[in-house]
C-alpha positions as CSV (number, residue, x, y, z in Angstrom):
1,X,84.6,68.1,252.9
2,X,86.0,70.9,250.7
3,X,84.2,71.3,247.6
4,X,86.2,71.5,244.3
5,X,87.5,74.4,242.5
6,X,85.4,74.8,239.6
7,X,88.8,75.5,237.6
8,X,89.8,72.1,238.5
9,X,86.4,70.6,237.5
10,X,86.9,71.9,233.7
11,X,87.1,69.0,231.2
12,X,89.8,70.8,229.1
13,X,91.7,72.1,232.7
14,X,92.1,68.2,233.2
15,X,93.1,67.3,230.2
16,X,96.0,69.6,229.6
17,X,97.2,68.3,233.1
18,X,96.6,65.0,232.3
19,X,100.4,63.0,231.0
20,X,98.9,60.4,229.0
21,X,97.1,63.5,227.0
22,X,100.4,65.4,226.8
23,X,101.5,62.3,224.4
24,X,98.6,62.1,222.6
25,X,99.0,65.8,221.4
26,X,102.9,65.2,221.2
27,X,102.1,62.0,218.4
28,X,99.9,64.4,216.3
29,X,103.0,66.4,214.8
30,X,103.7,65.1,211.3
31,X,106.2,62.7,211.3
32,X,109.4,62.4,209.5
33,X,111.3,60.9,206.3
34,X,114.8,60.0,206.2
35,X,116.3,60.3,203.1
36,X,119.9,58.8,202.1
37,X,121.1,61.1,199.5
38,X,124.6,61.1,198.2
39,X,125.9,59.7,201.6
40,X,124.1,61.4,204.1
41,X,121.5,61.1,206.2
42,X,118.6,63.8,205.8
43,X,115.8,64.3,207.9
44,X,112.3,66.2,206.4
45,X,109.3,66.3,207.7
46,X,106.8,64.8,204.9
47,X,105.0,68.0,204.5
48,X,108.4,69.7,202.8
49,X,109.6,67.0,200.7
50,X,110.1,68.0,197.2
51,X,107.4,66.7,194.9
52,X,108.6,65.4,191.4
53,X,106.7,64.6,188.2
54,X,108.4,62.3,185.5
55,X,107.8,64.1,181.8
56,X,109.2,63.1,178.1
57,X,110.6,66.5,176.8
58,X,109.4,67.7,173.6
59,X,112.2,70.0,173.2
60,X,115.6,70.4,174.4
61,X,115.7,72.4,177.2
62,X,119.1,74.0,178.6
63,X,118.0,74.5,182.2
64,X,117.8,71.0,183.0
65,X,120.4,69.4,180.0
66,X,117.5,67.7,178.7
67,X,117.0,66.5,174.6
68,X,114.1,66.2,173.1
69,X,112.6,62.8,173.7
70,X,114.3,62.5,177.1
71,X,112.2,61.1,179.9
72,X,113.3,63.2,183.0
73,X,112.1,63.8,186.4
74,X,111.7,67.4,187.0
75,X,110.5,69.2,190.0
76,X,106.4,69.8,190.3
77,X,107.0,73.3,190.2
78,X,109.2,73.6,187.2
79,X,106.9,71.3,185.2
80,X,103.6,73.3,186.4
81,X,105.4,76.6,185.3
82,X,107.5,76.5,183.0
83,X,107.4,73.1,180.7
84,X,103.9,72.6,181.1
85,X,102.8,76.3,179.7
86,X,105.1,76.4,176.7
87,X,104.6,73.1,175.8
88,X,108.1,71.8,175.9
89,X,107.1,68.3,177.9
90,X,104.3,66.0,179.0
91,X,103.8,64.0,181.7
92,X,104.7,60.3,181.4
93,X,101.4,58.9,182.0
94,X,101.2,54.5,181.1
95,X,99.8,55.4,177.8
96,X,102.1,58.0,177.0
97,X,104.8,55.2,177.8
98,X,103.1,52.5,175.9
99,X,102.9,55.0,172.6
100,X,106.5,55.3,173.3
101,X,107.2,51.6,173.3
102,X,104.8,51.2,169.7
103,X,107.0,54.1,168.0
104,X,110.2,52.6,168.9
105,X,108.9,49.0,168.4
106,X,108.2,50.4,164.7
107,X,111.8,52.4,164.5
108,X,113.9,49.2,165.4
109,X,111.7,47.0,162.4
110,X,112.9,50.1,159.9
111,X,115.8,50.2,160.7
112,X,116.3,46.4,160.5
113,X,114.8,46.1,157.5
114,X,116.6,49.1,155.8
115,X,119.8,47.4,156.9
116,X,118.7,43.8,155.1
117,X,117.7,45.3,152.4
118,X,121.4,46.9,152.4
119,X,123.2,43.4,152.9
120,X,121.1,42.1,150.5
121,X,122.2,44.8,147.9
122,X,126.2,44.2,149.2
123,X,125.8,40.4,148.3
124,X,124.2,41.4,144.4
125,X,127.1,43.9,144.1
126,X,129.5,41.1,145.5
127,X,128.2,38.2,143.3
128,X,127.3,39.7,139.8
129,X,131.3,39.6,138.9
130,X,133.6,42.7,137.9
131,X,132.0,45.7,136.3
132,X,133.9,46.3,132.9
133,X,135.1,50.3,132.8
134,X,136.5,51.3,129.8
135,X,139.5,53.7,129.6
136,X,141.4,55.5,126.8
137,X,145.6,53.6,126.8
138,X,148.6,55.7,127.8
139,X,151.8,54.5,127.5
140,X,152.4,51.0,128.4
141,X,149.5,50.1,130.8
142,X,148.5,53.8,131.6
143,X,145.2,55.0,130.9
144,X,143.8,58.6,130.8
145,X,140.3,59.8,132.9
146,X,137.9,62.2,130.7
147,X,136.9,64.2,133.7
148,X,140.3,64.8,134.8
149,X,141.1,66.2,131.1
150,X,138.3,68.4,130.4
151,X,139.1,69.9,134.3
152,X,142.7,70.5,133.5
153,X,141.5,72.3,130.6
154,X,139.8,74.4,132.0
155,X,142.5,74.8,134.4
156,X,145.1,75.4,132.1
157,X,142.9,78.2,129.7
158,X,141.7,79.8,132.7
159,X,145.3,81.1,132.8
160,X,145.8,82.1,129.3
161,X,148.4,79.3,129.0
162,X,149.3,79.0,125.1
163,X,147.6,76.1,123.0
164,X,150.5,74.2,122.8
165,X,151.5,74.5,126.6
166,X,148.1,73.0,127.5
167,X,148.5,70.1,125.2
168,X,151.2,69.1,126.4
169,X,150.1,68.6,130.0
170,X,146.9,67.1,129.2
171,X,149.0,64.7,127.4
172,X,150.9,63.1,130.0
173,X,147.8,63.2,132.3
174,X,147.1,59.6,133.7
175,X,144.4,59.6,136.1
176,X,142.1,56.9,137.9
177,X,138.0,56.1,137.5
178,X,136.0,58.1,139.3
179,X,133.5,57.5,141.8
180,X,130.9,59.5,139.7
181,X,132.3,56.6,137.0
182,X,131.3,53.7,138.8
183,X,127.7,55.4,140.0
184,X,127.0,55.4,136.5
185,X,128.0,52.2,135.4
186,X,125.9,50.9,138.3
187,X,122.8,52.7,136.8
188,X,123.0,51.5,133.8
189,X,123.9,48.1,134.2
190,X,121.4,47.3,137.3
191,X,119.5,50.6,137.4
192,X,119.9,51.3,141.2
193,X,120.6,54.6,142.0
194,X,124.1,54.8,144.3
195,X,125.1,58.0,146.1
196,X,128.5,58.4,145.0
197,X,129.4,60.4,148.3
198,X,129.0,56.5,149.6
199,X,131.8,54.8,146.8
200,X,135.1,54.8,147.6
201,X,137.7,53.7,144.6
202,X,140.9,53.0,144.5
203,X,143.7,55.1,142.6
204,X,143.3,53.5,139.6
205,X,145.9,54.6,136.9
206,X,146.6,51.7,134.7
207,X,144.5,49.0,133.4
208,X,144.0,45.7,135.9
209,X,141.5,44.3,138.7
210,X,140.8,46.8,141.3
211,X,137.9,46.8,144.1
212,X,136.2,49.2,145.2
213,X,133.9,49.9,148.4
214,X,130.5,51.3,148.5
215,X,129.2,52.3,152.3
216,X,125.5,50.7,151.4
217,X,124.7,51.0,155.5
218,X,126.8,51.9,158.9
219,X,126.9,48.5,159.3
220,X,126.9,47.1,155.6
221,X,130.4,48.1,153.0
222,X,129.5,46.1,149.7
223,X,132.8,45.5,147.8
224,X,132.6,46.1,144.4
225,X,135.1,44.7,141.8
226,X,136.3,46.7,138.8
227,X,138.1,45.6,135.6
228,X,139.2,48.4,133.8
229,X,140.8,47.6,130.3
230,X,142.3,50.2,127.2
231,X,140.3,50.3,124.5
C-alpha cells in the first residue's frame, strides 16, 4: 500500500483543496449596503460608506448654505477639519438638543408675552376715546400745522425769497397732524413712549374725527382716534 505524499498530508494543503473551506474564506469578505438614493440603486461595501456627524452651526457657513443655528448633517471629515477647528459648529449631542429645546421654549414665552402686552396696549388706545389735538383755523374748516410752517420757512429763506413772498405762502399753507404730533400727545396724556416710525395718520387738513393706526406688534395695529378742532 503506497504511502502518502507528505504534501498531501499538510493540514493547510487540505484545506485550500477542501470546497466547503473555499466558502468559508469566500463569506469572510465584508459584505455590502444597498443604498436607494435619488432613484437608484447603489451598492458599497460597508467599509466605504460615507460617515456623517449631525452639528448646529454657530456661524453661517457658505460651503454648505448653512445659517447660524442650523442643525445640518455634514460629512465626518468636513466637521473634523474644518468646522470643528474654527469653531463654526458643535456636535448635536441630546443635551446640546435639549438646551436647544429650553432656549426656544423661553423665545416662544417672550415673544407671547411681548405680543399680549401689545394687544393689551391696542385695546387702552382703542377704549380711552379720541385724543383732542389742537390746531390753529384756516379758512372755513382748514387748519394750519406748526412744523410744516417753520419748514417752509426755512425753505423759503434759504432762497433769499423777499419777506413778503414768504408770507404769502406760509399763509395759504394747510397741512395735516403729524405723526411726531400724536407721539407726543400720547406721552403726555398716558406717558408711554410710542415710536413714531410705528404711527401712521391720516391726511388731516381740516378739523373733524380722523383715526389713526399705530403698528404696536406684527401682529397687533391699535387704532387710534383723533379729534382735531380750531382753536
Amino acid at each position: 500500500m503506497a504511502s502518502p505524499s507528505c504534501a498531501s498530508t499538510l493540514p493547510w494543503t487540505a484545506a485550500a483543496s477542501s470546497p466547503s473551506s473555499t466558502r468559508r474564506l469566500q463569506t469572510r469578505r465584508a459584505p455590502s449596503l444597498v443604498i436607494v438614493a435619488q432613484g437608484r440603486v447603489k451598492k458599497y461595501r460597508q467599509g466605504r460608506v460615507k460617515k456623517y456627524r449631525q452639528v448646529i452651526l454657530k456661524d453661517d457657513i457658505d460651503e454648505i448654505s448653512g445659517k447660524k443655528g442650523d442643525t445640518m448633517k455634514v460629512r465626518a471629515g468636513f466637521y473634523r477639519n474644518f468646522l470643528l477647528p474654527k469653531g463654526k459648529a458643535t456636535l448635536l449631542t441630546p443635551d446640546v438638543l435639549k438646551e436647544m429645546q429650553v432656549e426656544q421654549e423661553r423665545i416662544e414665552a417672550e415673544k407671547k408675552r411681548v405680543k399680549e402686552e401689545a394687544q393689551q396696549l391696542a385695546r387702552v388706545f382703542e377704549t380711552i376715546g379720541a385724543f383732542k389735538v389742537p390746531r390753529k383755523g384756516g379758512k372755513g374748516k382748514q387748519i394750519f400745522g406748526r412744523q410744516v410752517l417753520v419748514a417752509q420757512f426755512h425753505r423759503l429763506t434759504h432762497f433769499s425769497f423777499s419777506p413778503i413772498h414768504i408770507l404769502s405762502h406760509i399763509s395759504c399753507a394747510s397741512h395735516s397732524v403729524t405723526a411726531q404730533d400724536l407721539v407726543d400727545i400720547i406721552k403726555s396724556q398716558l406717558n408711554r413712549d410710542v415710536d413714531k416710525r410705528l404711527v401712521e395718520v391720516p391726511e388731516i387738513r381740516e378739523v373733524g374725527e380722523y383715526v389713526a393706526e399705530i403698528k404696536l406688534h406684527p401682529d397687533v395695529t391699535a387704532k387710534v382716534r383723533l379729534t382735531v378742532y380750531a382753536k
